[in-house]
C-alpha positions as CSV (number, residue, x, y, z in Angstrom):
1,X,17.4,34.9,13.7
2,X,19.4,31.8,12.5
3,X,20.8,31.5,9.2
4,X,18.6,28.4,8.9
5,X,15.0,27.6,10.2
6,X,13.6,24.4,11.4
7,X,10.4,23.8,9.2
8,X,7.6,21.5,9.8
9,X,5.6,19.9,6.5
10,X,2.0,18.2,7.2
11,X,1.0,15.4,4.8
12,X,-1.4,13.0,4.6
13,X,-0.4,9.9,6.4
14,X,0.7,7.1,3.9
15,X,2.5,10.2,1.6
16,X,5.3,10.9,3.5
17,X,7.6,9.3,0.8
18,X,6.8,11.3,-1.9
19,X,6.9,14.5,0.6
20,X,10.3,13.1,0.9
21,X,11.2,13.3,-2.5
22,X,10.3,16.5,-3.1
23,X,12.0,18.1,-0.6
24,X,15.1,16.5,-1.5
25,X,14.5,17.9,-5.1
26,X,14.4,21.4,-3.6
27,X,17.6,21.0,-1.3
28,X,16.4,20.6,2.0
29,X,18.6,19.9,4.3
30,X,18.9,17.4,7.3
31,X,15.0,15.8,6.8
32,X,13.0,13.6,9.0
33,X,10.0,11.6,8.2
34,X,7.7,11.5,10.9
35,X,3.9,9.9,10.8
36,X,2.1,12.5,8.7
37,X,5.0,15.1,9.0
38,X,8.6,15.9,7.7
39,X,10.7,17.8,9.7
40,X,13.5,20.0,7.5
41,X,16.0,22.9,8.2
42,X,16.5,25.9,5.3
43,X,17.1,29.2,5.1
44,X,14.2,32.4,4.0
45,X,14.9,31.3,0.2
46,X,13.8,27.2,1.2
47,X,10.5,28.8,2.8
48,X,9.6,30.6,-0.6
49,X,10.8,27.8,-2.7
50,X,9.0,24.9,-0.2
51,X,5.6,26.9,0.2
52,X,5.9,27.5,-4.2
53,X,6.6,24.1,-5.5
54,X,5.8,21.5,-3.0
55,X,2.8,19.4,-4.6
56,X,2.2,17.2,-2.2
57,X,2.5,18.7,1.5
58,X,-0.6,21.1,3.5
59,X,1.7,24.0,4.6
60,X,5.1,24.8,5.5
61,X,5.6,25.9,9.1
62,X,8.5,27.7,10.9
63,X,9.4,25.9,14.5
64,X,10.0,28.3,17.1
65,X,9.8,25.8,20.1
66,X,9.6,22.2,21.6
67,X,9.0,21.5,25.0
68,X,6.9,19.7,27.8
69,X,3.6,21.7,29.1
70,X,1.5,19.7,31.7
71,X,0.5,23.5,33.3
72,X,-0.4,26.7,32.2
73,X,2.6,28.3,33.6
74,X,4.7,25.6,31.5
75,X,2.9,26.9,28.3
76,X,3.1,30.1,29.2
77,X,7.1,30.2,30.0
78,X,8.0,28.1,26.4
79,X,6.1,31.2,24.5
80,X,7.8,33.7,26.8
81,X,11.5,32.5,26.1
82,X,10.8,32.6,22.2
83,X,12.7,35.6,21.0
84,X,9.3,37.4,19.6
85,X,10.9,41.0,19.4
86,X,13.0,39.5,16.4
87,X,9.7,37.5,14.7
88,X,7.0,40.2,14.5
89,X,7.0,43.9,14.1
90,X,5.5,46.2,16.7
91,X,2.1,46.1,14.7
92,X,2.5,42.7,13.7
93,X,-0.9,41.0,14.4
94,X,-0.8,37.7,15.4
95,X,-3.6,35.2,15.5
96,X,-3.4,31.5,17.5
97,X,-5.2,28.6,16.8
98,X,-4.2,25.0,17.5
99,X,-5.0,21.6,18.6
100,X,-4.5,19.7,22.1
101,X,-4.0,15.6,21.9
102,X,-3.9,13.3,25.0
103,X,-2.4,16.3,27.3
104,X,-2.8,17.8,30.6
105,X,-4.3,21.1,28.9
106,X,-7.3,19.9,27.1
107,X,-9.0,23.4,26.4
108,X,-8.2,24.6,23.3
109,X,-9.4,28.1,23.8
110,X,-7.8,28.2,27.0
111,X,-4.1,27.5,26.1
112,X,-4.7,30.1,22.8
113,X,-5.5,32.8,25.4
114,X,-2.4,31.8,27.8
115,X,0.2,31.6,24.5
116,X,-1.3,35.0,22.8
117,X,-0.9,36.3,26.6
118,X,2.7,35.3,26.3
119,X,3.2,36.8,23.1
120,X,1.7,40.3,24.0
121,X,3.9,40.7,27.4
122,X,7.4,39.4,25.8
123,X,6.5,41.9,22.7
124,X,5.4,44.8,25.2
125,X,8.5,44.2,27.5
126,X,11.1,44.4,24.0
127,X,9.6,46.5,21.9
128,X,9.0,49.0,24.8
129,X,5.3,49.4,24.1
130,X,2.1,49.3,26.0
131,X,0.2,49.3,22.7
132,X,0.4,46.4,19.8
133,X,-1.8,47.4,17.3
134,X,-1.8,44.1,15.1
135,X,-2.5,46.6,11.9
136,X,0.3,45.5,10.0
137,X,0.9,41.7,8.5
138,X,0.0,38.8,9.9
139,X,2.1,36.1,11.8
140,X,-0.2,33.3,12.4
141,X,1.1,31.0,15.9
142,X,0.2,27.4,15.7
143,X,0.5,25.5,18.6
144,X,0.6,21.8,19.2
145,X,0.0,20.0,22.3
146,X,0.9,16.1,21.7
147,X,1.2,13.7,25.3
148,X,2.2,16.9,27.0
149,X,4.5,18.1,24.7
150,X,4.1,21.7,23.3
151,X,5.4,22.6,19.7
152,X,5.0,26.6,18.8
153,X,5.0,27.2,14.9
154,X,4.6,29.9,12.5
155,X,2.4,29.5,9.6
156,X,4.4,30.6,6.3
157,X,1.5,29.4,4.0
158,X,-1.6,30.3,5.2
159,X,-4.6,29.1,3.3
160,X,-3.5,25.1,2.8
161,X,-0.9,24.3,-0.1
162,X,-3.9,22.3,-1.3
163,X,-5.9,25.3,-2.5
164,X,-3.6,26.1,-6.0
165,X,-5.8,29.0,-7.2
166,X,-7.2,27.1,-10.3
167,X,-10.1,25.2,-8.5
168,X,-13.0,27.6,-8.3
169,X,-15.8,25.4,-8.8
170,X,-16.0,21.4,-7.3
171,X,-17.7,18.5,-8.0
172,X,-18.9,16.7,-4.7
173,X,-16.5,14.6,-3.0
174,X,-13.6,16.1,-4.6
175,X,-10.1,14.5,-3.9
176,X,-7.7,17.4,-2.3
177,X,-5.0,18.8,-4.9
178,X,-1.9,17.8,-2.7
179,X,-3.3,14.1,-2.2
180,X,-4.2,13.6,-5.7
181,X,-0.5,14.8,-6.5
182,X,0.7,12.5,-3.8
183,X,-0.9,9.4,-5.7
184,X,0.1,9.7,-9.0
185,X,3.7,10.3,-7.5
186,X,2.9,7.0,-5.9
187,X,2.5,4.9,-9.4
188,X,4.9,5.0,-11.9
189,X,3.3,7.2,-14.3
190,X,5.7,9.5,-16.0
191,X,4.6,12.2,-18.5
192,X,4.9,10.4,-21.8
193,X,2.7,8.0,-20.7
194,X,-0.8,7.8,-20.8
195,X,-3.0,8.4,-17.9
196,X,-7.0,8.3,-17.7
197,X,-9.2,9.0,-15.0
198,X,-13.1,7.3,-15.8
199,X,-14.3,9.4,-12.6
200,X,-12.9,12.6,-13.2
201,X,-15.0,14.7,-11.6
202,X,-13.5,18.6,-11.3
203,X,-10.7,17.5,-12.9
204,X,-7.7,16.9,-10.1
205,X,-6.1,13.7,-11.0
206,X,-5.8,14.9,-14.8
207,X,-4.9,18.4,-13.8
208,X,-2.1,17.6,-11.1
209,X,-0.9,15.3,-13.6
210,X,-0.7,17.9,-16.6
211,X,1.1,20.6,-14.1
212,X,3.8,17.8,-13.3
213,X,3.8,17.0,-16.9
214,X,4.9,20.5,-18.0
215,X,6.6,21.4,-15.2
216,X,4.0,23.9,-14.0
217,X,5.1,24.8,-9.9
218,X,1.7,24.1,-7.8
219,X,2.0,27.3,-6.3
220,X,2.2,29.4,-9.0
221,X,-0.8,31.0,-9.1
222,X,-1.7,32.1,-5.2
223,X,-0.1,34.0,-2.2
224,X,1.2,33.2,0.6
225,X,0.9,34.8,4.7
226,X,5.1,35.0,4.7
227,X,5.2,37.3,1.7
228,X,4.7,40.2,3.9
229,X,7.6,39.3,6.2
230,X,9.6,41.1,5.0
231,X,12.0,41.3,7.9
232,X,12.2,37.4,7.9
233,X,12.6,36.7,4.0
234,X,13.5,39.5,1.7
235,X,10.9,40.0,-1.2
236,X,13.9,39.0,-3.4
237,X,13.4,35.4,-2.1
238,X,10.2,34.8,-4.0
239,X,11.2,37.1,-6.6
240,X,14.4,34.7,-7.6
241,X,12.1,31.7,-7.1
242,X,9.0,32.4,-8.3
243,X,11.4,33.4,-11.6
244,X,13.1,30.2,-11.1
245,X,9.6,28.3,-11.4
246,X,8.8,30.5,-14.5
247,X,11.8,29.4,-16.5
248,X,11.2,25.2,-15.3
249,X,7.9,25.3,-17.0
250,X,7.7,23.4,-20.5
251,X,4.4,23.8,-22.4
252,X,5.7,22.1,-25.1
253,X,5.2,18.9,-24.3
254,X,3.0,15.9,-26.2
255,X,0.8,14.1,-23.7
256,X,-2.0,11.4,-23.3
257,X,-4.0,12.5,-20.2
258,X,-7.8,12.1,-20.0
259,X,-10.6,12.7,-17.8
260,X,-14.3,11.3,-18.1
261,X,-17.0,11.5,-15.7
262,X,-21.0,10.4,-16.4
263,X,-21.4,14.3,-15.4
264,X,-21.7,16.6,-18.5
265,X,-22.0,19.5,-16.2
266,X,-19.2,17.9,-13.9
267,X,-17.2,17.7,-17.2
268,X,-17.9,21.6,-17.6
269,X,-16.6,22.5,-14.3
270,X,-13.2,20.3,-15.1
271,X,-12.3,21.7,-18.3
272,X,-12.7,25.3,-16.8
273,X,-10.5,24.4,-14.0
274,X,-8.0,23.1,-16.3
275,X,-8.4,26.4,-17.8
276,X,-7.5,27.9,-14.6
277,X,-4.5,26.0,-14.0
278,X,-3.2,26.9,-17.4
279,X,-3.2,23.1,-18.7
280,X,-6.3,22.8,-20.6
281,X,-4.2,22.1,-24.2
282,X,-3.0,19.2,-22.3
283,X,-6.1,17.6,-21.1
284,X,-9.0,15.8,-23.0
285,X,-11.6,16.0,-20.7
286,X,-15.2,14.1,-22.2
287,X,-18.6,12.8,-20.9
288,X,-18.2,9.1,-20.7
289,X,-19.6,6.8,-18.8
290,X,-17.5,3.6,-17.3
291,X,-18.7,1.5,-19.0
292,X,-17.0,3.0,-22.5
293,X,-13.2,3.3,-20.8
294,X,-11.4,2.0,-23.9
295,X,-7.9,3.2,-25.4
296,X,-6.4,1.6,-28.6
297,X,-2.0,1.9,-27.0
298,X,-0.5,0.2,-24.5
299,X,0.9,0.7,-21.3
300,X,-1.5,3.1,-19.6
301,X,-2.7,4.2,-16.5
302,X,-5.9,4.4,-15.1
303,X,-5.5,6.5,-11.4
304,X,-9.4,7.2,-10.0
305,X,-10.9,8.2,-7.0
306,X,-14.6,6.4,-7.2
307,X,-17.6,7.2,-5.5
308,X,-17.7,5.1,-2.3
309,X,-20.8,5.4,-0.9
310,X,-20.5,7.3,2.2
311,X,-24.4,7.5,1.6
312,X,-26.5,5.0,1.6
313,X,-28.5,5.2,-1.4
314,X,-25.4,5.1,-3.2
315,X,-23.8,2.1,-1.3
316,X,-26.5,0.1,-3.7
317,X,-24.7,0.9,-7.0
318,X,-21.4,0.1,-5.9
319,X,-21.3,-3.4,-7.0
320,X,-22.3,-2.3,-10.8
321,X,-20.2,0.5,-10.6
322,X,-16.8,-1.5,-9.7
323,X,-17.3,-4.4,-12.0
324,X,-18.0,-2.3,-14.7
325,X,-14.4,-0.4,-13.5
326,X,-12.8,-3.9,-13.6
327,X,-14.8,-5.5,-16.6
328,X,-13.4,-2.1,-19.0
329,X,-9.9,-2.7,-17.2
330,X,-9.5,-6.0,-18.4
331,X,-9.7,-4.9,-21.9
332,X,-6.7,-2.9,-21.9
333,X,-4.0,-4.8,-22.6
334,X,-1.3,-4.2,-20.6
335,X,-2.4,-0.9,-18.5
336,X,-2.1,-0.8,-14.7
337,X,-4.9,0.5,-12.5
338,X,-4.5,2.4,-9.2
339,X,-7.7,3.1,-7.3
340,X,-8.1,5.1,-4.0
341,X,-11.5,4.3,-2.0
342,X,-12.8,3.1,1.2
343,X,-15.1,0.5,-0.4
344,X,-13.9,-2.6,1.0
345,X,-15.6,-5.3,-1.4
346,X,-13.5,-3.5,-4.5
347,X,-11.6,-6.6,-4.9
348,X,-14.7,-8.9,-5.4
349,X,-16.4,-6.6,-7.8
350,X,-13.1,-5.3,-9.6
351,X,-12.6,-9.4,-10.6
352,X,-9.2,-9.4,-9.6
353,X,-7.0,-9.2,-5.9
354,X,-4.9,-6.1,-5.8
355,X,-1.2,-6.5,-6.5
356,X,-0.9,-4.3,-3.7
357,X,-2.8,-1.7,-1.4
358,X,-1.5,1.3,0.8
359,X,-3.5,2.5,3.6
360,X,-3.9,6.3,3.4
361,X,-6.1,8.8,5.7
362,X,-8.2,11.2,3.6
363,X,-8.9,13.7,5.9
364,X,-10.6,11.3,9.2
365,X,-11.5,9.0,6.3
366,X,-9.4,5.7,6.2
367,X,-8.8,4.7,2.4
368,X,-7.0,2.0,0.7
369,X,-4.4,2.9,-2.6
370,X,-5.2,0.0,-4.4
371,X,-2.8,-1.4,-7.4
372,X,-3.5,-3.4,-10.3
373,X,-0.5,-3.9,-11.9
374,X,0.1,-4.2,-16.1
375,X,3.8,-5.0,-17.0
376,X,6.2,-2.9,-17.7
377,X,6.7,-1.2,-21.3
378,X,9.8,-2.6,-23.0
379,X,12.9,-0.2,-22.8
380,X,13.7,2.3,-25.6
381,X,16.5,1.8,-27.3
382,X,18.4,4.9,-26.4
């Protein structure tokens, strides 16, 4: 295999800047920014330091092949010429799924059976087997078919990037941990400035800020499918990073971060994630409706994720619910306000026209980053 892999990163579309940053943070090499994707090349130790500490990315995958598939035969040949006998183990087992968008091949059942076909003869025909087990770990194959165009990936993460181990329980409608971390990289926040969140609900905004805050890698506290591939990227590899995380992490930090929500139970479920995550002495969390968002400094940040009223009944208490946002808002001097939704009268109800917005797909959902902007603190003299 190549000293260096091609690696494919998912995000949500609108994010790819701060996707961007990060993996310049981490020393990937030779990026592109695509729409809702960043290409990267890195060697077995970028996999186990991208799939550890990237906050605001779904999954890392490994590239094995582009190339144009109109035909069955076509898909079948690109699988065949991967080198597969170098990938996976004799008992490797190896799982397909993927998607098919305005091509030829539209059955997505059908072009897993013809790739896992491919797969099983190249590994049959190298390994000199007529048996493959697939008892040992697993290699999952992700294919993508775009306007006839076939990629064929391996999945290093397995279970999205967005599940960080320390969200057991959810309120409903729950924003995803990598977008959430995505948005407040999107505002200027820093740690030693305050941040409050009026609709916490299980606590994601407050939490993803408290683990940038002190430092805490997002991936810290789960697994990962390429641990077990071991002929790909030696156990030392996440050994030596997941030690390198260890050491970045800085508890002792002061910080302003709050989370309300109307919900005492809700409020229940956030401070025990916050447990979870290791970041609960860094978090106030408190039952508190809207309407008492208040804070005696300067400066802040209010970063929400509202209801929007995907249901009906609830569409009715939108107006009431924004203006009391925007009426509390206006009473802190100085604070800026970022607000994602899909609500489209925010504006009207908030009492004021966005400084800016940035359109951003959550999940199929299209939502607007809105910003209200304070200004900026004065400089400290150094």
């Amino acid at each position: 295999m190549p000293a260096k892999f091609e690696l494919i990163a998912p995000c949500f579309f609108g994010c790819e800047a701060t996707a961007k940053f990060e993996l310049t943070r981490i020393g990937a090499e030779n990026i592109r920014v695509g729409d809702g994707r960043l290409t990267f090349a890195g060697g077995p130790e970028m996999i186990a330091a991208a799939n550890l500490n990237l906050r605001t990315v779904e999954r890392v995958m490994l590239l094995l092949n582009t190339y144009p598939a109109s035909t069955f035969d076509e898909l079948f040949d690109g699988v065949y010429s991967i080198p597969w006998e170098e990938l996976l183990p004799a008992d490797a087992a190896f799982p397909v799924t993927g998607s098919s968008l305005n091509s030829q091949l539209t059955s997505v059942p059908a072009c897993q059976s013809i790739i896992k076909k491919a797969v099983v003869k190249r590994l049959m025909n190298k390994h000199h087997t007529s048996v493959l087990p697939e008892t040992g770990a697993e290699y999952k194959i992700r294919f993508m078919l775009r306007k006839n165009v076939c990629e064929i990936m391996l999945d290093t993460t397995g279970e999205g990037l967005h599940k960080r181990g320390y969200r057991t329980l959810t309120s409903k409608a729950p924003i995803t941990e990598t977008l959430a971390a995505a948005l407040i990289m999107l505002t200027p926040w820093k740690s030693d400035r305050i941040l409050v969140d009026p609709f916490c609900g299980s606590g994601t905004f407050p939490i993803e800020a408290a683990m940038m805050a002190a430092n805490i890698a997002p991936g810290m506290n789960r697994e990962f499918t390429a641990e077990q591939w071991e002929n790909l990227i030696p156990k030392k590899e996440w050994y030596m990073a997941i030690e390198e995380a260890n050491d970045n992490i800085c508890m002792d930090i002061e910080t302003d971060i709050q989370g309300f929500d109307i919900d005492e139970n809700v409020i229940k479920i956030a401070r025990q994630n916050a447990c979870n995550a290791g970041v609960d002495k860094l978090i106030h969390f408190q039952a508190r409706d809207v309407r008492q968002l208040s804070h005696a400094k300067k400066y802040g940040f209010v970063i929400t994720n509202p209801p929007y009223g995907e249901r009906l009944e609830e569409k009715e208490a939108l107006p009431a619910l924004y203006t009391a946002l925007g009426e509390q808002f206006a009473k802190l001097d100085s604070w800026s306000a970022y607000v994602i939704t899909s609500y489209t009268d925010i504006e009207k109800y908030f009492g004021r026209k966005a400084d800016k917005n940035r359109k951003i797909y959550n999940g199929m959902l299209k939502t607007y980053f809105y910003s209200f902007l304070g200004p900026k603190p004065p400089k400290k003299n150094v």
